[in-house]
C-alpha positions in Angstrom: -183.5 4.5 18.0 -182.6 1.2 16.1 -182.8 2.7 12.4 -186.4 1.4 12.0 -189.6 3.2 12.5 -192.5 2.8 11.9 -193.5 5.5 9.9 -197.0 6.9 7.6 -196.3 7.8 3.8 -199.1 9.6 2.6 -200.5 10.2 -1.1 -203.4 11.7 -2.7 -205.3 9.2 -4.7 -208.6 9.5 -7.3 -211.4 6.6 -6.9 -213.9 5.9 -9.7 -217.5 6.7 -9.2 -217.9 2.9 -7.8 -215.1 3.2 -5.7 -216.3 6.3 -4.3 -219.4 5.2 -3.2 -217.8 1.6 -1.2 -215.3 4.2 0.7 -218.2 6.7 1.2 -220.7 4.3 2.9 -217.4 2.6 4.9 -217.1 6.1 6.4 -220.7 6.5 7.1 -220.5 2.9 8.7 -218.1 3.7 11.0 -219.2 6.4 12.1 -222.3 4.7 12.9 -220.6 1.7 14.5 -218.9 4.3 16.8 -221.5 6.6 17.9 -223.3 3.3 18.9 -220.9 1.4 20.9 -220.5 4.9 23.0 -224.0 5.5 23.5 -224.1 1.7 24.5 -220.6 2.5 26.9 -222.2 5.0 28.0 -225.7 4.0 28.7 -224.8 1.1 30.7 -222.5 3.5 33.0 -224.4 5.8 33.9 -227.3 3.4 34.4 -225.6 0.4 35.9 -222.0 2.0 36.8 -220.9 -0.9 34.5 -217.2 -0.7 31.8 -218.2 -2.5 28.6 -215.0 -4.0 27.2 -214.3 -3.9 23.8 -214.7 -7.6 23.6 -218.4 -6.9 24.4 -219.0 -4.0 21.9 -217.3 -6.5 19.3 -220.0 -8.6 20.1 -222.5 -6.7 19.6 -221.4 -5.4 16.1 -222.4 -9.2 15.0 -225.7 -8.6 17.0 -226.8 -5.5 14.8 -225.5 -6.8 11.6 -228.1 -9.6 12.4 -231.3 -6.9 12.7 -232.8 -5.8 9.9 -232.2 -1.9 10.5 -228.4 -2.1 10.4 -228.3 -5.3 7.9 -226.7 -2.5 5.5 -222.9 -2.9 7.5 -222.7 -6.5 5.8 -222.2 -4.6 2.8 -219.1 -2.8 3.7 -215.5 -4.4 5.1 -216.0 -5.5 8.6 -212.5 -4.8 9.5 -212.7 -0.8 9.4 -215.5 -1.6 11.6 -213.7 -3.3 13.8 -211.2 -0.9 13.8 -213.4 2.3 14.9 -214.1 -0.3 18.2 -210.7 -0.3 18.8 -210.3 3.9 18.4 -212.9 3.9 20.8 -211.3 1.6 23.4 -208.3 3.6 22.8 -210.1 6.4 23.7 -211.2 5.9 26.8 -208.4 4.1 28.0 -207.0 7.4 27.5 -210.0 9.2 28.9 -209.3 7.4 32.4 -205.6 8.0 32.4 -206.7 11.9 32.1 -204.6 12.1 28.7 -208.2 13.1 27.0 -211.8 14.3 27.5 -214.5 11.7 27.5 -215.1 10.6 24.0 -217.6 12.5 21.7 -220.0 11.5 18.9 -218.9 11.8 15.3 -220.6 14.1 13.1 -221.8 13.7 9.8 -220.7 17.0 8.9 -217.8 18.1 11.3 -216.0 15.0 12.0 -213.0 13.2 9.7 -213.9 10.9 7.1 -211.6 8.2 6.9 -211.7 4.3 7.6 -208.7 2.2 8.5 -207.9 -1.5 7.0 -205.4 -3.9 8.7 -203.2 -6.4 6.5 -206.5 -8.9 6.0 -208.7 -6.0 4.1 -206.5 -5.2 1.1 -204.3 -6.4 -1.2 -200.5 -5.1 -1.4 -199.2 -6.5 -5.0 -196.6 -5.2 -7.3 -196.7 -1.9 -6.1 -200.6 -1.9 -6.4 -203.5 -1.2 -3.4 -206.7 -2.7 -3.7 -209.2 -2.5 -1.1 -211.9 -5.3 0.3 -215.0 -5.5 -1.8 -213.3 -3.5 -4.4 -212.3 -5.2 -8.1 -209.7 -2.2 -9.3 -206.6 -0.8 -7.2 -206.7 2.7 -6.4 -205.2 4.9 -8.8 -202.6 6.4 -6.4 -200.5 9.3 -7.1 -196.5 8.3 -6.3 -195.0 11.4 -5.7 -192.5 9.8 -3.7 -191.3 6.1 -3.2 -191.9 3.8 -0.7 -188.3 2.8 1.0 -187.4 -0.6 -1.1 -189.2 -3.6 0.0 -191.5 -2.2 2.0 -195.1 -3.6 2.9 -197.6 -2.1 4.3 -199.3 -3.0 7.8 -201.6 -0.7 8.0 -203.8 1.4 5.3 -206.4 4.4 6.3 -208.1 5.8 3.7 -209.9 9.2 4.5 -211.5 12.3 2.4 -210.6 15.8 4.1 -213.5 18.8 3.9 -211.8 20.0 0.3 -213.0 16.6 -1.3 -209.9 15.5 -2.0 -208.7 11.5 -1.0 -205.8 10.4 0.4 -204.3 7.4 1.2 -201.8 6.8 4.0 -199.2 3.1 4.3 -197.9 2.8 7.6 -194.5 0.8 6.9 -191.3 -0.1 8.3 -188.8 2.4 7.0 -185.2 1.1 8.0 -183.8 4.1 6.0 -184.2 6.4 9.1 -180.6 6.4 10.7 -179.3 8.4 13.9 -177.3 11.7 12.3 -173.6 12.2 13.3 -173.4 13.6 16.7 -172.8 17.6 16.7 -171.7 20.1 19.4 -174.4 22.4 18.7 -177.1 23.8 21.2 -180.0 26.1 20.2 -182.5 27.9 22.2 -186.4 28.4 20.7 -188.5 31.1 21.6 -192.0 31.2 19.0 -193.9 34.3 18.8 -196.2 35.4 16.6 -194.1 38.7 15.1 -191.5 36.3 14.0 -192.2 32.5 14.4 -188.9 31.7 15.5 -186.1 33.2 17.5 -183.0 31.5 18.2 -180.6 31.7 20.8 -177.9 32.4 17.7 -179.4 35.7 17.2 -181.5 34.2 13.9 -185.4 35.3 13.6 -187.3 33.5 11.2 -190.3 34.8 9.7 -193.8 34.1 10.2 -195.7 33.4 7.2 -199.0 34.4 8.3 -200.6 31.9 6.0 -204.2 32.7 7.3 -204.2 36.1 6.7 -202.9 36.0 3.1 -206.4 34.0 2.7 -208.5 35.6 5.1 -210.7 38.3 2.2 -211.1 34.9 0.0 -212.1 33.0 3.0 -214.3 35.8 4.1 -216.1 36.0 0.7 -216.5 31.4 0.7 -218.1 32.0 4.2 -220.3 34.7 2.9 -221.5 32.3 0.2 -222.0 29.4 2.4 -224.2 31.4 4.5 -226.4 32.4 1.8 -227.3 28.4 1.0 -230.3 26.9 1.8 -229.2 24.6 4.0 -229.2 20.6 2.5 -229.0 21.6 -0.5 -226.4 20.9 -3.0 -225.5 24.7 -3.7 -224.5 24.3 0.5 -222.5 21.4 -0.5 -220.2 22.9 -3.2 -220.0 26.1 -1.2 -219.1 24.1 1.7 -216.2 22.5 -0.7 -215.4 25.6 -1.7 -214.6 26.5 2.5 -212.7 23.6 2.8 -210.4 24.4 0.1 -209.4 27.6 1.3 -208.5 26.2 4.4 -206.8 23.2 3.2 -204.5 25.2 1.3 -203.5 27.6 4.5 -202.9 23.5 5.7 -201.2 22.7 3.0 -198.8 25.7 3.2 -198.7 25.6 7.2 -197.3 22.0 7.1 -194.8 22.5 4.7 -193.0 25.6 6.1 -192.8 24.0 9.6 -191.5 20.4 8.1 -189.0 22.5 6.9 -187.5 24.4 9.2 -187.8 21.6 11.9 -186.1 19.1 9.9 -183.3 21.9 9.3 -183.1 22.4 13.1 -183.2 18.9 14.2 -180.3 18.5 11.1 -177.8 21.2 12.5 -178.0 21.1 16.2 -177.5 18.0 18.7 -179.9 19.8 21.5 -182.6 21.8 20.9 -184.7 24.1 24.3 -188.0 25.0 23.8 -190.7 26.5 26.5 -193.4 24.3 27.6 -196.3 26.6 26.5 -200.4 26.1 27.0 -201.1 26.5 24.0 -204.7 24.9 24.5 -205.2 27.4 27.3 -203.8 30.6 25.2 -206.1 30.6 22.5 -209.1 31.1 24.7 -207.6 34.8 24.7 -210.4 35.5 21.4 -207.4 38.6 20.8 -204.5 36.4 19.7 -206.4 33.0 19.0 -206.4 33.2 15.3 -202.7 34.3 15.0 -201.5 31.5 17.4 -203.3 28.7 15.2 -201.9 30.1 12.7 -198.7 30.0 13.8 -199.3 25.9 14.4 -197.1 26.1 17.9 -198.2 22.7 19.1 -198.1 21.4 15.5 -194.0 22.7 15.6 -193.0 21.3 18.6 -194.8 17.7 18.0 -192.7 17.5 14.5 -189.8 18.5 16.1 -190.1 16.3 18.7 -190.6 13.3 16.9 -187.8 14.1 14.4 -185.7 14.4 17.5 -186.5 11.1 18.3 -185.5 10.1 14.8 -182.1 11.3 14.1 -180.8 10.7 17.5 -181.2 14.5 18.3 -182.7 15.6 22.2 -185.6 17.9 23.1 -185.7 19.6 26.3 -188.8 21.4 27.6 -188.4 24.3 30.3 -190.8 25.1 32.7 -193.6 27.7 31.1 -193.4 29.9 34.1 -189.4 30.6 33.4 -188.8 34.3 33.3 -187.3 34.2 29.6 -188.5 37.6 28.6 -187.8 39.8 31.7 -184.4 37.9 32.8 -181.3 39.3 31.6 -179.0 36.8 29.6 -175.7 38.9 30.8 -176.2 39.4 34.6 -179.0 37.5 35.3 -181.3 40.3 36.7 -184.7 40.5 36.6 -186.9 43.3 35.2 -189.6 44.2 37.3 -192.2 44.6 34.7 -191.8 44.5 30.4 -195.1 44.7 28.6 -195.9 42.8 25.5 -195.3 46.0 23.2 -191.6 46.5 24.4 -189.7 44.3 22.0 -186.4 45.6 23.4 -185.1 46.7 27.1 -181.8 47.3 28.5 -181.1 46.2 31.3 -178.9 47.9 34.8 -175.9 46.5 34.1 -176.0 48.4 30.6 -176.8 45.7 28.5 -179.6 46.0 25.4 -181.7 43.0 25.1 -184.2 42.2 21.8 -187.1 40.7 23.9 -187.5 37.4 21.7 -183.5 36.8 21.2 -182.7 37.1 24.7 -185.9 34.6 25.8 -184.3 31.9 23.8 -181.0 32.3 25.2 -182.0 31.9 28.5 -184.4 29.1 27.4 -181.6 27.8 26.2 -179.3 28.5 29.8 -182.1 26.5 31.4 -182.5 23.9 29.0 -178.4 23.3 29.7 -178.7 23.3 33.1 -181.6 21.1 33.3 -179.2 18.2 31.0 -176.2 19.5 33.1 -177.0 18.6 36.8 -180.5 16.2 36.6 -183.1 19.0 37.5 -186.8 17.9 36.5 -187.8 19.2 33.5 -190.3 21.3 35.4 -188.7 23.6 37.7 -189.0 23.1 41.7 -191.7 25.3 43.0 -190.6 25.6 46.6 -189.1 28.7 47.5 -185.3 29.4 47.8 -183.2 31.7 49.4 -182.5 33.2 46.0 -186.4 32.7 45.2 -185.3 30.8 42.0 -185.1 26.8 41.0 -182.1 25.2 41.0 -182.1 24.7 37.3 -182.4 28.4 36.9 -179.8 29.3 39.5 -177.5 26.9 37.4 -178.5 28.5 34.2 -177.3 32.4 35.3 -174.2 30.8 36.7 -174.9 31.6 40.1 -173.5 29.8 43.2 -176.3 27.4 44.8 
């Protein structure tokens, strides 16, 4: 890391009724622009087994502006327009790398609402923003400064299902320096009692954010239901949803920027386990608590901050024994069910479940730095029956 990152400062902002509109029918435009160049992607696969580039859906966009059903995109920015071309590009260059599923159709009613300008569709002046085919800057809210003489490359303005605005400037931000290099090691196990156990013996609590909302968020959905549908009752009741849920975001994101940014501050390596979480919340039993608990949102923060401040991440296999493997001796239990939270082992020593996972996630995580093993461990069978990394992490003799 070379102290400069590119990095997205986000604030809530409050357009006039004018203003509103423009950024309304931008959205509305892009979605339209990008349902269309996939159906047209799509189309002429599956009928002529032929890739449109995005050079060719580019021009078509000046092809429909020219008809007289989609004259109405002259009236917005072309360059958000041009944008959601590129987002779809993106996304099936990632589609045929198998990084993603094919790409999907936005909806009017499920899918984000926001638009993204390059540097030739606003105006950056005196600490003012001021969009293309818009006379007034937006009245943004600071609440924190940009780092000093930064300009913005990039601005994506977007409405989330509460109704509230926001504004996000992707800048430069040569503040972000590499932390002093620090001795310390931590193991992570997450769970859904506690969020977070650490190899050091710590547990940290988990919030439960959802279910501190879930009889208001009950009663919205109650509500909602009851609304003939169109209808403008529907649409403030569907508001009303939205904000229930954006605060459980709201109070989500800020507990796990905090404790990641404390972790990534304090230790030099952190070990987490490389967990499914896609392929976990199918089980309908503990889906709700493990989205609540915003795994994959924790280890994507922590990751990046890593990346940051000069910290490493290291990701052990999923299939790791953690749980059943004792930290002292290295045994294995045979069997330990979800509802034992502690065990002791043979050699007479008493385990809590979660503690002693993340100190043999950390054990692994060592030996995988220590002697070069792949991050996944080797599947072929040993004369131990374990990996090599795993062998090196109980200290036993290869």
């Amino acid at each position: 890391m070379n102290g400069q990152v590119k990095r997205a400062f986000r604030y809530r902002f409050h357009p006039d009724e004018t203003q509103a509109a423009e950024l309304s029918r931008t959205f509305g435009c892009v979605r339209l622009v990008y349902n269309l160049a996939l159906q047209t992607r799509a189309e002429a696969w599956t009928q002529r087994r032929e890739q449109v580039s995005y050079a060719a859906t580019s021009a078509l966009l000046t092809t429909w502006k020219r008809t007289d059903d989609l004259a109405f995109l002259n009236e917005v920015s072309s360059v958000p327009l041009q944008q959601a071309l590129r987002h779809l590009q993106t996304a099936f260059a990632n589609f045929f790398a198998k990084r993603a599923r094919h790409p999907r159709f936005k909806s009017r009613k499920k899918s984000r609402f926001s638009a993204e300008y390059t540097r030739s569709a606003f105006r950056w002046r005196d600490g003012t923003l001021t969009m293309a085919k818009m006379t007034r800057p937006l009245e943004i809210r600071w609440s924190r400064p940009l780092p000093a003489g930064a300009v913005p490359s990039t601005v994506t303005v977007s409405r989330d299902a509460a109704g509230r605005w926001f504004v996000s400037l992707l800048c430069d931000d040569p503040g972000v320096v590499p932390l002093p290099a620090s001795d310390s090691t931590v193991g992570i196990d997450v769970g859904l009692e506690h969020l977070l156990s650490l190899s050091t013996g710590e547990k940290i609590a988990n919030p439960r954010h959802e279910r501190r909302d879930r009889s208001a968020l009950a009663r919205a959905q109650r509500a909602l239901s009851r609304k003939q549908r169109d209808s403008n009752n529907r649409t403030k009741a569907r508001t009303r949803v939205g904000r229930i849920h954006a605060r459980m975001k709201d109070r989500r994101t800020d507990h796990l920027h905090k404790i990641t940014t404390r972790l990534v501050r304090e230790n030099q390596t952190l070990v987490i386990e490389d967990l499914a979480v896609s392929a976990m919340v199918c089980n309908r039993s503990v889906a709700r608590a493990i989205s609540d608990a915003g795994w994959r949102q924790f280890r994507r923060m922590l990751e990046y901050k890593a990346d940051w401040y000069g910290r490493e991440v290291v990701v052990v296999d999923r299939w790791f024994p953690s749980s059943k493997l004792c930290s002292e001796c290295g045994a294995l239990a045979a069997g330990l069910p979800l509802h034992v939270r502690a065990w002791t082992c043979a050699c007479g020593a008493t385990h809590d479940r979660d503690v002693n996972a993340a100190r043999n996630i950390l054990a692994a995580g060592l030996a995988v730095s220590v002697c070069g093993a792949g991050v996944r461990p080797q599947r072929e069978p040993s004369r131990s029956g374990r990996s090599a990394a795993k062998q090196k992490a109980l200290g036993r003799k290869p």
